[in-house]
CHARMM-style PDB file with segment names, atoms N, HN, CA, C and O in Angstrom:
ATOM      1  N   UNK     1     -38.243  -9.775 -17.634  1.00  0.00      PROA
ATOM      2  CA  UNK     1     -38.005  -9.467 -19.027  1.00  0.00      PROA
ATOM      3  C   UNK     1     -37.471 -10.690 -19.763  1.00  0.00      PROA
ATOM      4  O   UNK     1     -37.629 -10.856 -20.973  1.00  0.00      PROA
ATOM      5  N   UNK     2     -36.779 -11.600 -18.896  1.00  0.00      PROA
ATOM      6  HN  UNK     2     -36.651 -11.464 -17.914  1.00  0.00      PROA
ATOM      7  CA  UNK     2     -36.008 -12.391 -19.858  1.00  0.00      PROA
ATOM      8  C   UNK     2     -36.830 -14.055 -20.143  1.00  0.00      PROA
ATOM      9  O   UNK     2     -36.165 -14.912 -20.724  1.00  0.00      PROA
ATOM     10  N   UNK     3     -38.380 -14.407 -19.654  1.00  0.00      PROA
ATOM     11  HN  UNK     3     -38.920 -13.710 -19.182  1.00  0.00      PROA
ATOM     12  CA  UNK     3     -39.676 -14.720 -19.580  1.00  0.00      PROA
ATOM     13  C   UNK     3     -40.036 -13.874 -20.657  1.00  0.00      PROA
ATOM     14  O   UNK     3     -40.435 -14.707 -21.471  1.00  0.00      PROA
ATOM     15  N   UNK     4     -40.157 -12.771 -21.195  1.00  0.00      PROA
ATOM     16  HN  UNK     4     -39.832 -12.095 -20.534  1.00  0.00      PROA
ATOM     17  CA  UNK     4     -40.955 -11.738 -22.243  1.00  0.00      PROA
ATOM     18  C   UNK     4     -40.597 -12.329 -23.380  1.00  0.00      PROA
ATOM     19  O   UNK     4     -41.395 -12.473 -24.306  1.00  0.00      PROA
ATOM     20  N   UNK     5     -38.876 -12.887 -23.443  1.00  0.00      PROA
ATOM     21  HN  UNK     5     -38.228 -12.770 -22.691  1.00  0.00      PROA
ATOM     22  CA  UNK     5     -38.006 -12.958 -24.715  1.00  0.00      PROA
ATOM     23  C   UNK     5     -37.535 -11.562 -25.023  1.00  0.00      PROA
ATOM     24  O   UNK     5     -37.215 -11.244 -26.168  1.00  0.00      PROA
ATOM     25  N   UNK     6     -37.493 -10.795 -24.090  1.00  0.00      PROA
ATOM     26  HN  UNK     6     -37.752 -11.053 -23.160  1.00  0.00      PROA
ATOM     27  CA  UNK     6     -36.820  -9.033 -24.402  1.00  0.00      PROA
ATOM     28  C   UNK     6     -35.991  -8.914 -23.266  1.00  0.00      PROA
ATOM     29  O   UNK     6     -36.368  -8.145 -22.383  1.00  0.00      PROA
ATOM     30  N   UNK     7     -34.799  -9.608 -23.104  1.00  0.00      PROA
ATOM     31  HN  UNK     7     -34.492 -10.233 -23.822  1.00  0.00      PROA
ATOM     32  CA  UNK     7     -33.675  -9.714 -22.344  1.00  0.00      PROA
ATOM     33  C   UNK     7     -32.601  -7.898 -22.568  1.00  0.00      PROA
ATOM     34  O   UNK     7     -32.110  -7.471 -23.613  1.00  0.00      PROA
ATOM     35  N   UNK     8     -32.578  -7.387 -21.467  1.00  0.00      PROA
ATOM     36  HN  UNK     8     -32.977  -7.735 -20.618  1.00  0.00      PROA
ATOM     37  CA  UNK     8     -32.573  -6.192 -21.233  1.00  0.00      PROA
ATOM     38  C   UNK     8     -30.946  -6.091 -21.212  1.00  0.00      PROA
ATOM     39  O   UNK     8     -30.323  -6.270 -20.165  1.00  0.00      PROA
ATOM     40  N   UNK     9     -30.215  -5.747 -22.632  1.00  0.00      PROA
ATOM     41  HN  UNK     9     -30.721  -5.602 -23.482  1.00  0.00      PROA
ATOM     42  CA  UNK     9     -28.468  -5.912 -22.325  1.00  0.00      PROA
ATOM     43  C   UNK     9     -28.169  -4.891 -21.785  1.00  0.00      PROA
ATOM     44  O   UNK     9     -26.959  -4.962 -21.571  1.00  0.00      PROA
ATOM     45  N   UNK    10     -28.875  -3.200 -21.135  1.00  0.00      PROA
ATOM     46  HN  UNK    10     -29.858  -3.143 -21.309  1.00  0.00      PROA
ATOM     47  CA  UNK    10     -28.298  -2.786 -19.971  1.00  0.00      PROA
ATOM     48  C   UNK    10     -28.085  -3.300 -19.174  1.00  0.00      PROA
ATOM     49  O   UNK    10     -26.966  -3.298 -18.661  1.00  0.00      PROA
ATOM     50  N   UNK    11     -29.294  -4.099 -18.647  1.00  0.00      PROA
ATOM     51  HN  UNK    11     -30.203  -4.101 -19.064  1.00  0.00      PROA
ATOM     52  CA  UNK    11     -29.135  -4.441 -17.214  1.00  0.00      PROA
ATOM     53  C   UNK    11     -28.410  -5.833 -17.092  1.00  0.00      PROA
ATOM     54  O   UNK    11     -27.768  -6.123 -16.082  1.00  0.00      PROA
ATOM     55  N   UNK    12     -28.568  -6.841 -18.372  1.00  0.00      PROA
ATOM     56  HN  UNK    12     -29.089  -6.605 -19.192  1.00  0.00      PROA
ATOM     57  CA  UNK    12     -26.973  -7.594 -18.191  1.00  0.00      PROA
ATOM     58  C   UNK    12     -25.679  -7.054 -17.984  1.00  0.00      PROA
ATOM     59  O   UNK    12     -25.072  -7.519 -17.019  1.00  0.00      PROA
ATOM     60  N   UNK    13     -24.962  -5.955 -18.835  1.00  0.00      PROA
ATOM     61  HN  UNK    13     -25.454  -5.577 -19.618  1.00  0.00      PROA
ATOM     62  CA  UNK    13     -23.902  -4.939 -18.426  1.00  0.00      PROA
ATOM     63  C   UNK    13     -23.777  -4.499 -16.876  1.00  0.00      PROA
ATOM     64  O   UNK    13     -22.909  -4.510 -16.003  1.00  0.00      PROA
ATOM     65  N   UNK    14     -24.870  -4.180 -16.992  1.00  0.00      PROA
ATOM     66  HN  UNK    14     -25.575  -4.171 -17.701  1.00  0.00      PROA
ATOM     67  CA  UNK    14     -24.808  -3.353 -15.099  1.00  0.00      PROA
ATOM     68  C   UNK    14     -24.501  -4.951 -14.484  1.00  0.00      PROA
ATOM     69  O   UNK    14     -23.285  -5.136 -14.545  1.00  0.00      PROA
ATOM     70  N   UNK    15     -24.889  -5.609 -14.174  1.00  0.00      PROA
ATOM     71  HN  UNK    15     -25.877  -5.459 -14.125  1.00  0.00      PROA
ATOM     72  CA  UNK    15     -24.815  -6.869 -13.425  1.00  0.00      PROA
ATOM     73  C   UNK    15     -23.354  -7.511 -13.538  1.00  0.00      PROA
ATOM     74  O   UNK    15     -22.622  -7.933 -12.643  1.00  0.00      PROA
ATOM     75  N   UNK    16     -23.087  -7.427 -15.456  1.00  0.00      PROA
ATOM     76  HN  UNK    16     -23.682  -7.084 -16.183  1.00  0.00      PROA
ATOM     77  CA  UNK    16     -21.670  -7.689 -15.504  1.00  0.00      PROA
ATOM     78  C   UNK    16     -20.739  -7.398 -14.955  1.00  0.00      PROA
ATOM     79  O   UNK    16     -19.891  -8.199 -14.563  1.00  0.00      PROA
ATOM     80  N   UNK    17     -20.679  -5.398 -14.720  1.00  0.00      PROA
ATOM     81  HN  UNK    17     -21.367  -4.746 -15.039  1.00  0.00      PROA
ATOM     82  CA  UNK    17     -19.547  -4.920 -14.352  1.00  0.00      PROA
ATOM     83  C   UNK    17     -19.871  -4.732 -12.704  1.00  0.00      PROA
ATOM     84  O   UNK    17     -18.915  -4.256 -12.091  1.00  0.00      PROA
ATOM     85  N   UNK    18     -21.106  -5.042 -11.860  1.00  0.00      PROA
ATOM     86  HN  UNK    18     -21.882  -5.429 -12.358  1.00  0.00      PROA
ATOM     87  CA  UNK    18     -20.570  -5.218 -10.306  1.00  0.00      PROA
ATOM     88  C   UNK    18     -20.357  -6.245  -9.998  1.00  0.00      PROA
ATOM     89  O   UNK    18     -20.489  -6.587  -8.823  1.00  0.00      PROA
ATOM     90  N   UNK    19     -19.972  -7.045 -10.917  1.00  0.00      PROA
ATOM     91  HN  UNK    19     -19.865  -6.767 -11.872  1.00  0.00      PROA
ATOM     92  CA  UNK    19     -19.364  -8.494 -10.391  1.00  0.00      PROA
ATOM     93  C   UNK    19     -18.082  -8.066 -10.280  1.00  0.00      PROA
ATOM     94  O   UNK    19     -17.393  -8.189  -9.267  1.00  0.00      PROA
ATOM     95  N   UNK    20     -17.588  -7.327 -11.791  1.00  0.00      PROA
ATOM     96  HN  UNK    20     -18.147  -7.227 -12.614  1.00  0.00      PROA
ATOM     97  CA  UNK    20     -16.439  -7.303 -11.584  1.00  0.00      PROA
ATOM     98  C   UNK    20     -15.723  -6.247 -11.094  1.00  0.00      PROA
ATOM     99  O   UNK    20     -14.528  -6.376 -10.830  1.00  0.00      PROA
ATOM    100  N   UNK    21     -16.353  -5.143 -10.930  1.00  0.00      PROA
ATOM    101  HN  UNK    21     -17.324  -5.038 -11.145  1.00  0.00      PROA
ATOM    102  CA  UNK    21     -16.292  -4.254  -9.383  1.00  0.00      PROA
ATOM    103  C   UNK    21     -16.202  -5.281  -8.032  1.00  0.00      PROA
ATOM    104  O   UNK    21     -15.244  -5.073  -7.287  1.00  0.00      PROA
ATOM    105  N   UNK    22     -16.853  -6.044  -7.778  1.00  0.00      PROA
ATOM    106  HN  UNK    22     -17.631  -6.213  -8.383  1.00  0.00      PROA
ATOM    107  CA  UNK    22     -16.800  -6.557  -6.483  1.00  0.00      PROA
ATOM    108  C   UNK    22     -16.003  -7.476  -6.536  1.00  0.00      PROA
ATOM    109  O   UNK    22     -15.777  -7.898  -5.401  1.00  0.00      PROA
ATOM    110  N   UNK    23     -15.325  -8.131  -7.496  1.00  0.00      PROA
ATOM    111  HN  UNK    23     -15.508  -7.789  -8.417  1.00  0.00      PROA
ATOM    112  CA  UNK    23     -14.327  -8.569  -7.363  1.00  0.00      PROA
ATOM    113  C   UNK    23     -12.826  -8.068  -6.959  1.00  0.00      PROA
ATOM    114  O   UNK    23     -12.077  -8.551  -6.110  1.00  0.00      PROA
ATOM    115  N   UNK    24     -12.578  -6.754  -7.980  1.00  0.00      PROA
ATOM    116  HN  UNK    24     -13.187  -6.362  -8.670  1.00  0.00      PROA
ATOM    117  CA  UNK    24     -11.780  -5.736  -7.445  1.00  0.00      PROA
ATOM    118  C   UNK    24     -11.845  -5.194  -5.793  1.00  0.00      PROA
ATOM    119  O   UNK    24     -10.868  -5.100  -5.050  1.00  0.00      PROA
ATOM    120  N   UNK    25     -13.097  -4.910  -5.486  1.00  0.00      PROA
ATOM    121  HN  UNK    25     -13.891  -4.987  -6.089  1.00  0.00      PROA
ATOM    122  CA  UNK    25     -12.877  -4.239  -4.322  1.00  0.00      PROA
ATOM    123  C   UNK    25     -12.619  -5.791  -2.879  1.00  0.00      PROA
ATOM    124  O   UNK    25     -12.409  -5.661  -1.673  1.00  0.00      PROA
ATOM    125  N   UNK    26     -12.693  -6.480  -3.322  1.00  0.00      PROA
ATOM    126  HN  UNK    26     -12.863  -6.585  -4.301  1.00  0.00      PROA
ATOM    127  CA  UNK    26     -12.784  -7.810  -2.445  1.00  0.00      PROA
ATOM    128  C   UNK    26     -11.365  -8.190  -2.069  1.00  0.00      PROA
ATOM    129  O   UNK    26     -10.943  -8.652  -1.009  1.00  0.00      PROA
ATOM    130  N   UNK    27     -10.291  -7.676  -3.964  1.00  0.00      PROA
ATOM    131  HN  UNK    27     -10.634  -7.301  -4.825  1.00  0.00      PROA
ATOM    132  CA  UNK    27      -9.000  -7.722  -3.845  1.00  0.00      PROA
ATOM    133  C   UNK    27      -8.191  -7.210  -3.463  1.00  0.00      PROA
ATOM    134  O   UNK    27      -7.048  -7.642  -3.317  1.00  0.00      PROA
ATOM    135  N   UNK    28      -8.771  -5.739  -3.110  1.00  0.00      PROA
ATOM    136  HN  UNK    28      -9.700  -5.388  -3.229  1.00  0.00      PROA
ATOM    137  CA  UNK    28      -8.204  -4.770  -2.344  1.00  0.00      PROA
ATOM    138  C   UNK    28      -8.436  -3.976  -0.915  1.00  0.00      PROA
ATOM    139  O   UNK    28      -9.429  -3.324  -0.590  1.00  0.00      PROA
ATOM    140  N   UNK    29      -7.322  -4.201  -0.210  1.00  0.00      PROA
ATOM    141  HN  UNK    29      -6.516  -4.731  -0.473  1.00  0.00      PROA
ATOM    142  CA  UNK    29      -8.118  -4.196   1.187  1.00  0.00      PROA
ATOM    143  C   UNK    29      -8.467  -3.099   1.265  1.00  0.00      PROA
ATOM    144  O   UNK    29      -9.682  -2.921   1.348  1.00  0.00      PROA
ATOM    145  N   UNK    30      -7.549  -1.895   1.271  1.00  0.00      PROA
ATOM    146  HN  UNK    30      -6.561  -2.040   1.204  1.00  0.00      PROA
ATOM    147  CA  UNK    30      -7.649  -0.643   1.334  1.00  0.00      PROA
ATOM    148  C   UNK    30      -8.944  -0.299   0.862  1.00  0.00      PROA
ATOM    149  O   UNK    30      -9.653   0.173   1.751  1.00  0.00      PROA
ATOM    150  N   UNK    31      -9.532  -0.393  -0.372  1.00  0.00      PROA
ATOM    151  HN  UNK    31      -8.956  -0.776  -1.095  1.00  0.00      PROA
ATOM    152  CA  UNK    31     -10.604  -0.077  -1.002  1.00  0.00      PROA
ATOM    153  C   UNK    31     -11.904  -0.508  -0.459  1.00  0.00      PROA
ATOM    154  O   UNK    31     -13.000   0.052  -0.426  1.00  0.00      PROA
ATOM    155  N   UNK    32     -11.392  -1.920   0.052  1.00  0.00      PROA
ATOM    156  HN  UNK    32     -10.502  -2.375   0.025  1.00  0.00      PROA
ATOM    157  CA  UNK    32     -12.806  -2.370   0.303  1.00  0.00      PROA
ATOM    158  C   UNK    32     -13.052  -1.739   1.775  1.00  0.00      PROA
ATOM    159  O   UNK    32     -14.235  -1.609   2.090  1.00  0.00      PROA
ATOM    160  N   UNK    33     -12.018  -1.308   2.766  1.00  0.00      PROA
ATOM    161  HN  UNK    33     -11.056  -1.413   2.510  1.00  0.00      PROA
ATOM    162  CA  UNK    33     -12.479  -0.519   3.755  1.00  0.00      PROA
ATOM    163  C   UNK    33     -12.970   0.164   3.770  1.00  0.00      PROA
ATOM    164  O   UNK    33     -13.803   0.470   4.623  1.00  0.00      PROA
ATOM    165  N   UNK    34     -12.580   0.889   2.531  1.00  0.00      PROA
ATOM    166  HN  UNK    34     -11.903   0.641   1.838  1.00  0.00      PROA
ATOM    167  CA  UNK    34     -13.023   2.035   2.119  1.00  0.00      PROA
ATOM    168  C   UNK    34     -14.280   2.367   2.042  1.00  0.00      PROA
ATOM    169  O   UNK    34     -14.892   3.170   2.747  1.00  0.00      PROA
ATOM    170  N   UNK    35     -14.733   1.594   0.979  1.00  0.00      PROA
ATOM    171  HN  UNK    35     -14.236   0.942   0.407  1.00  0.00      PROA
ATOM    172  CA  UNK    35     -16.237   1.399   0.549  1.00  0.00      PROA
ATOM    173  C   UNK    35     -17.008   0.910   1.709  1.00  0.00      PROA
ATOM    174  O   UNK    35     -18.004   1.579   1.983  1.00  0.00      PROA
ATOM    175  N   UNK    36     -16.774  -0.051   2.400  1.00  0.00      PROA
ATOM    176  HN  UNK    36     -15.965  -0.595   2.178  1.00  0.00      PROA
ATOM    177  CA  UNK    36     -17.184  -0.169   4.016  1.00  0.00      PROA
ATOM    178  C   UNK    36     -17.342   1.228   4.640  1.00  0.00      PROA
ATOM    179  O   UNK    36     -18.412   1.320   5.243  1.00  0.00      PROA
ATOM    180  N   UNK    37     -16.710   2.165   4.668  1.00  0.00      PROA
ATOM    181  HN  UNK    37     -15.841   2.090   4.178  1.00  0.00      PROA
ATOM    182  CA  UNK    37     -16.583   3.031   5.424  1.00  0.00      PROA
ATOM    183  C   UNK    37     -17.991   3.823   5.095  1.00  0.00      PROA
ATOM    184  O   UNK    37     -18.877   4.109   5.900  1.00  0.00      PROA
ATOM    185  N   UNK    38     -17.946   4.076   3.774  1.00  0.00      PROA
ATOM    186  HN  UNK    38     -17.226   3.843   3.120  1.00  0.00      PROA
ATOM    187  CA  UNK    38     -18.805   4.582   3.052  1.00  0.00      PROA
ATOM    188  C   UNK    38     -20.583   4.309   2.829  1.00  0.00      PROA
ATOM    189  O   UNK    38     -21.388   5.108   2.352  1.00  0.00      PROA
ATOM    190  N   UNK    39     -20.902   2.621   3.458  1.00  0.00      PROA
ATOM    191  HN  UNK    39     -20.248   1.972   3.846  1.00  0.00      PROA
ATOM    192  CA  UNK    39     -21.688   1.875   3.144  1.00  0.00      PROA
ATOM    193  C   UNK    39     -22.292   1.859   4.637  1.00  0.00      PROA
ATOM    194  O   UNK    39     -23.392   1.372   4.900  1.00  0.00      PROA
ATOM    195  N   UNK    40     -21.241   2.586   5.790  1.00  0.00      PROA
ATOM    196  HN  UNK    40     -20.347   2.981   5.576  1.00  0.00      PROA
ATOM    197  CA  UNK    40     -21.403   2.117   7.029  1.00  0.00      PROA
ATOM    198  C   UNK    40     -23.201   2.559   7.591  1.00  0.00      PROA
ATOM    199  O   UNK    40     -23.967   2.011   8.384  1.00  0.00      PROA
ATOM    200  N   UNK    41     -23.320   3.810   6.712  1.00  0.00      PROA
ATOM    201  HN  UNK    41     -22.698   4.256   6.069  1.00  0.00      PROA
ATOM    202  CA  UNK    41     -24.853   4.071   7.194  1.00  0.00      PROA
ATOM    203  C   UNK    41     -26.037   3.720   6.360  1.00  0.00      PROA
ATOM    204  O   UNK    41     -27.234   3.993   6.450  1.00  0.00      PROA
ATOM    205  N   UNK    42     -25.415   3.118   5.630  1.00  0.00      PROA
ATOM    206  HN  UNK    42     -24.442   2.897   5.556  1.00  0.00      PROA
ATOM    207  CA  UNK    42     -26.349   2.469   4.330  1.00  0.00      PROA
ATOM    208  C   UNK    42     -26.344   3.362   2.787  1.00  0.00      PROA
ATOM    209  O   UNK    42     -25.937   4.513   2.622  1.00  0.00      PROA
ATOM    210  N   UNK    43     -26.700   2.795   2.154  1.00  0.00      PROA
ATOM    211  HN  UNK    43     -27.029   1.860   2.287  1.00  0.00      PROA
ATOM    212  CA  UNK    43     -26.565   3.024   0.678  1.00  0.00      PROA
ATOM    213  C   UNK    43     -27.785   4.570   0.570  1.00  0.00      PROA
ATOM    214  O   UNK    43     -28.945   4.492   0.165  1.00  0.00      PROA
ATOM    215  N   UNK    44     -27.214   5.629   0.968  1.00  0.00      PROA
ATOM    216  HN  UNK    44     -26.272   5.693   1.297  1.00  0.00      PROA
ATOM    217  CA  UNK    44     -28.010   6.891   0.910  1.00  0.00      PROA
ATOM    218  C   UNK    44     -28.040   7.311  -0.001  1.00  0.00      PROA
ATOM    219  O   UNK    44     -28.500   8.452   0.028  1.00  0.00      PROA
ATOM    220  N   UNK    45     -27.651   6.833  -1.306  1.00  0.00      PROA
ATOM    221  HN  UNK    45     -27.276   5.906  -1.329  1.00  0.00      PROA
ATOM    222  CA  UNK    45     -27.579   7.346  -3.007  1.00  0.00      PROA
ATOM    223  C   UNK    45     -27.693   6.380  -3.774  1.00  0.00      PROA
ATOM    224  O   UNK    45     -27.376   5.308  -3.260  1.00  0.00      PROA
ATOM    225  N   UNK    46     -27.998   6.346  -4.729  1.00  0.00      PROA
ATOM    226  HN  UNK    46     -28.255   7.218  -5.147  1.00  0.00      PROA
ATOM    227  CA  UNK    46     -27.908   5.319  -6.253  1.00  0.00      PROA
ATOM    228  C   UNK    46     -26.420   4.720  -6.230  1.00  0.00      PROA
ATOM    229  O   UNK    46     -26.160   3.523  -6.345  1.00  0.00      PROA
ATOM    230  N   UNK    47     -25.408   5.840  -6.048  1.00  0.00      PROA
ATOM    231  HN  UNK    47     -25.619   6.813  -5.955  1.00  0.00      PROA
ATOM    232  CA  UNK    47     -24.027   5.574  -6.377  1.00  0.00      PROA
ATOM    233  C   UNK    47     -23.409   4.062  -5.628  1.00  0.00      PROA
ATOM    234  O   UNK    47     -22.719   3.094  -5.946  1.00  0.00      PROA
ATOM    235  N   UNK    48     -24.346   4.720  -4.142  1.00  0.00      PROA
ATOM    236  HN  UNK    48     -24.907   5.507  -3.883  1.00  0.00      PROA
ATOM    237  CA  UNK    48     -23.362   3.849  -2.821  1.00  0.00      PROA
ATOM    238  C   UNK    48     -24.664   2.536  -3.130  1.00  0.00      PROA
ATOM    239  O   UNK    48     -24.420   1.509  -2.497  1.00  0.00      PROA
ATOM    240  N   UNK    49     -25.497   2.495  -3.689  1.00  0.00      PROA
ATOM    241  HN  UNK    49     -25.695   3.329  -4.204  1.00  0.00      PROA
ATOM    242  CA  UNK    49     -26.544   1.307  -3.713  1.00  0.00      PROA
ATOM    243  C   UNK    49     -25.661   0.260  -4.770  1.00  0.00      PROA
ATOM    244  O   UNK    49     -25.727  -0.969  -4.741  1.00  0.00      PROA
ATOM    245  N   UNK    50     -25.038   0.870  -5.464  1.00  0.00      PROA
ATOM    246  HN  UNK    50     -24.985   1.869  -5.487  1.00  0.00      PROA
ATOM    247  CA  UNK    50     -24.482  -0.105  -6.810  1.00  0.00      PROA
ATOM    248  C   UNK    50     -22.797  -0.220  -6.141  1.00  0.00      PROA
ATOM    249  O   UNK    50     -22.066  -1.086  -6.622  1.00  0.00      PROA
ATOM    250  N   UNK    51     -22.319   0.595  -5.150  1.00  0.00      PROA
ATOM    251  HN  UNK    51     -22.913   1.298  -4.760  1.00  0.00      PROA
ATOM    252  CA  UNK    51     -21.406  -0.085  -4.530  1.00  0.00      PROA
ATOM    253  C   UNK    51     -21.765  -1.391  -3.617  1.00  0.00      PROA
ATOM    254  O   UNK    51     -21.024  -2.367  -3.511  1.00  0.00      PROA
ATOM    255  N   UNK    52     -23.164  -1.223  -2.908  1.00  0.00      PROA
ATOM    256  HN  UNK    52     -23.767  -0.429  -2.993  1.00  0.00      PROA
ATOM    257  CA  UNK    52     -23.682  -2.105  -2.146  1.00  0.00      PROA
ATOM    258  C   UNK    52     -24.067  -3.491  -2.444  1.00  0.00      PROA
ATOM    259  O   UNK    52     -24.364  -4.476  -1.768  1.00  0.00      PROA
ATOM    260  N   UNK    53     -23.931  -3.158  -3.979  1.00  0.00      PROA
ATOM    261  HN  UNK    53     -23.690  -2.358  -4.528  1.00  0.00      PROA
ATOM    262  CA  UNK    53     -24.456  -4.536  -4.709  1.00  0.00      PROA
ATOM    263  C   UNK    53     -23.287  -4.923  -5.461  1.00  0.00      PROA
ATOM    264  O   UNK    53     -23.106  -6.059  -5.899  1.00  0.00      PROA
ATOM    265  N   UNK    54     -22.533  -3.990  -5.591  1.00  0.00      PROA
ATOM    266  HN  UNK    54     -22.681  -3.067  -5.236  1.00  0.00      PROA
ATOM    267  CA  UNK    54     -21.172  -4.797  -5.684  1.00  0.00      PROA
ATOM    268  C   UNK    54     -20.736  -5.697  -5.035  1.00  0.00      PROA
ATOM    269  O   UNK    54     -20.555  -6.861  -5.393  1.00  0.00      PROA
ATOM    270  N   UNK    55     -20.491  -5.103  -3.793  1.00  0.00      PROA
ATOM    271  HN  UNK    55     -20.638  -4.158  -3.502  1.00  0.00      PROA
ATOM    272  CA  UNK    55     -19.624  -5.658  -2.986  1.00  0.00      PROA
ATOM    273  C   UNK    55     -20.437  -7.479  -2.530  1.00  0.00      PROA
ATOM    274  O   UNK    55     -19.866  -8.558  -2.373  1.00  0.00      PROA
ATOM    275  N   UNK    56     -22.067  -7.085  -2.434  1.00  0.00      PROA
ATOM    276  HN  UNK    56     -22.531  -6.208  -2.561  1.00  0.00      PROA
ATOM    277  CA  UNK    56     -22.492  -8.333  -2.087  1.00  0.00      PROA
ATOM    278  C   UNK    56     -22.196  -9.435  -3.226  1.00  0.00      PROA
ATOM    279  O   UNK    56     -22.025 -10.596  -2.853  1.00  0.00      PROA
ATOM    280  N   UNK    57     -22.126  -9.107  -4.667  1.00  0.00      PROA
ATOM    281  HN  UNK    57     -22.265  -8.164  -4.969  1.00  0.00      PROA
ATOM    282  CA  UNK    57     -21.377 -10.613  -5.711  1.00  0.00      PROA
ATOM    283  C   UNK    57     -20.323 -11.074  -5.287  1.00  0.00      PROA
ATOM    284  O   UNK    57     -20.106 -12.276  -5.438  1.00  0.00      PROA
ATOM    285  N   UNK    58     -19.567 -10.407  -4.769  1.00  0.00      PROA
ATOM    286  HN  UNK    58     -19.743  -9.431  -4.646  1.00  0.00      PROA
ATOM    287  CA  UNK    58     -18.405 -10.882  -4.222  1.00  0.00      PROA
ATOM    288  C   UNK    58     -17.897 -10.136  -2.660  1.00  0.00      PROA
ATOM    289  O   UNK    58     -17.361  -9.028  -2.691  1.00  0.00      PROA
ATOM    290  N   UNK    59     -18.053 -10.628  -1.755  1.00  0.00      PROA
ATOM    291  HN  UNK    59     -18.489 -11.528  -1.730  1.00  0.00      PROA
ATOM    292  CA  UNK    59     -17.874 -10.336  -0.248  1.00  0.00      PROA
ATOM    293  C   UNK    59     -16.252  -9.538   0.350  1.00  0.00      PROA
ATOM    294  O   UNK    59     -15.883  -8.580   1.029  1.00  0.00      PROA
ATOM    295  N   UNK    60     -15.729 -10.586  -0.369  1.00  0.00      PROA
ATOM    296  HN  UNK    60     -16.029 -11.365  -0.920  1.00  0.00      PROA
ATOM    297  CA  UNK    60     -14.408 -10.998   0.150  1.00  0.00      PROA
ATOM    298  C   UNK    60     -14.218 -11.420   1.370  1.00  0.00      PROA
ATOM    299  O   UNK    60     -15.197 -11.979   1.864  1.00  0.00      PROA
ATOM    300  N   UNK    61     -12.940 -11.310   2.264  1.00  0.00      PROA
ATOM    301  HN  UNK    61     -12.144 -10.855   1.863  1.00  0.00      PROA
ATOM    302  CA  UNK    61     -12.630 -11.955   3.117  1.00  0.00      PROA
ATOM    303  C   UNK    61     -13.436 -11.391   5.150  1.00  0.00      PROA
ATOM    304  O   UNK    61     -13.336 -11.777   6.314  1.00  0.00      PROA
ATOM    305  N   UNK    62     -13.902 -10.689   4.627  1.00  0.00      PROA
ATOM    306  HN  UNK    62     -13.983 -10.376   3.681  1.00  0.00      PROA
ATOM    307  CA  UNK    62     -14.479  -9.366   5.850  1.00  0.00      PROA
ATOM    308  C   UNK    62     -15.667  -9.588   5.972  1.00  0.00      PROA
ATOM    309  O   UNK    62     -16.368  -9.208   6.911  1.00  0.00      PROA
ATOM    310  N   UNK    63     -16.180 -10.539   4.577  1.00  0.00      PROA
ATOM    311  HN  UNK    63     -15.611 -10.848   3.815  1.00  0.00      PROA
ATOM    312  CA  UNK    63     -17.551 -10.919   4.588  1.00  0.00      PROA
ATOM    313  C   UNK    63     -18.718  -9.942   4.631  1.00  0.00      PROA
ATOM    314  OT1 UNK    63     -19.875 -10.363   4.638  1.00  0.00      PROA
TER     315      UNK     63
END
């Protein structure tokens, strides 16, 4: 789209805020176990797919 000249500001937003979701969860251990825990059988929903792509902008320390 952004080749078209029709740059899509949902999907900049969405991109924006799992950065900064995955930054949060990277900062928090508890959470990010969490979401690990959750991710452990793979992204079986939309929900846990955009946790999944969270977490990959930013890893944190667990990698």
């Amino acid at each position: 789209m952004t080749v078209s000249g029709a740059p899509d500001s949902e999907l900049y937003d969405g991109w924006h805020w799992q950065r900064e979701l995955g930054g949060l969860i990277s900062e928090l251990s508890a959470v990010r176990a969490y979401v690990q825990d959750l991710l452990k059988d793979g992204p079986t929903t939309k929900q846990l797919g955009s946790l999944e792509s969270a977490i990959a902008e930013d890893p944190g320390v667990d990698g």
